[in-house]
N, C-alpha and C positions, 0 to 999 in steps of 0.2 A: 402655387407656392405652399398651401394651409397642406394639399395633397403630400408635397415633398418631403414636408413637416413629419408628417403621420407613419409615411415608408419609414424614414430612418428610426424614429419611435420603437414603430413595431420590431423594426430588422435590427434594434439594438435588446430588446426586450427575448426573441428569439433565438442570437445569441447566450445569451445569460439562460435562460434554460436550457440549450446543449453544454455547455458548460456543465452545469449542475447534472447532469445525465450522462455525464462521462465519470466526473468525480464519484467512486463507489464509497459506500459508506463502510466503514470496518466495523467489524465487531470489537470486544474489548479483548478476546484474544488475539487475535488477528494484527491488533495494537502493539500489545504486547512484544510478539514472536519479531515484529519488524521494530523493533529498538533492540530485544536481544539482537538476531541477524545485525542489524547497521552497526554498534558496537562488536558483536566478537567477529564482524569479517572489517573492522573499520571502514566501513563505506557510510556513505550520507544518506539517511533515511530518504530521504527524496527521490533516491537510484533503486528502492527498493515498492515495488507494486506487489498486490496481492490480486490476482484475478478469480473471483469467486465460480464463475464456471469450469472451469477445471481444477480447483480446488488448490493452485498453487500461486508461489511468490514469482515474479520476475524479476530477476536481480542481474540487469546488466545485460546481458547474453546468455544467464544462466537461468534454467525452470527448476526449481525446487518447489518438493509437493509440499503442503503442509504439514503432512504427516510426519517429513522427513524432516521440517523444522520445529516439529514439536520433540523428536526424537532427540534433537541437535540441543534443543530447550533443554529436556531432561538431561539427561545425559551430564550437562555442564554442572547441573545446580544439584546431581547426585555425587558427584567424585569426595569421596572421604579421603580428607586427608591424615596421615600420621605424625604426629611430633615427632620432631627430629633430636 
């Protein structure tokens, strides 16, 4: 029984480690680009993954590179507007 004890112990303790080794830590850019991204495509931050070995976001179905959402970044927060 003390045995039975110990298994589940361990095999809940084991979980919780794969957990946390799935969960990738972001940088503070990385942060960033997926709240731009979730705001200007409205989707829910939570649909939106960055996977660090290929260098891009997974958004849905879609791979965008980072680069392509830094471009996306820029791009938005450079447009001059003119009085009208």
């Amino acid at each position: 029984m003390i045995a039975g004890c110990f298994s589940v112990f361990f095999n809940a303790d084991d979980n919780k480690r794969n957990e946390e080794i799935e969960i990738e830590k972001y940088s503070d850019e990385v942060i960033m680009l997926r709240d731009f991204l979730s705001t200007s495509m409205s989707m829910d931050i939570k649909k939106i993954m960055y996977n660090s070995s290929i260098n891009s976001f997974i958004i849905g179905d879609i791979l965008m590179s980072i680069e392509d959402a830094r471009g996306r970044y820029n791009h938005s927060y450079s447009k001059v507007t003119t009085p009208v």
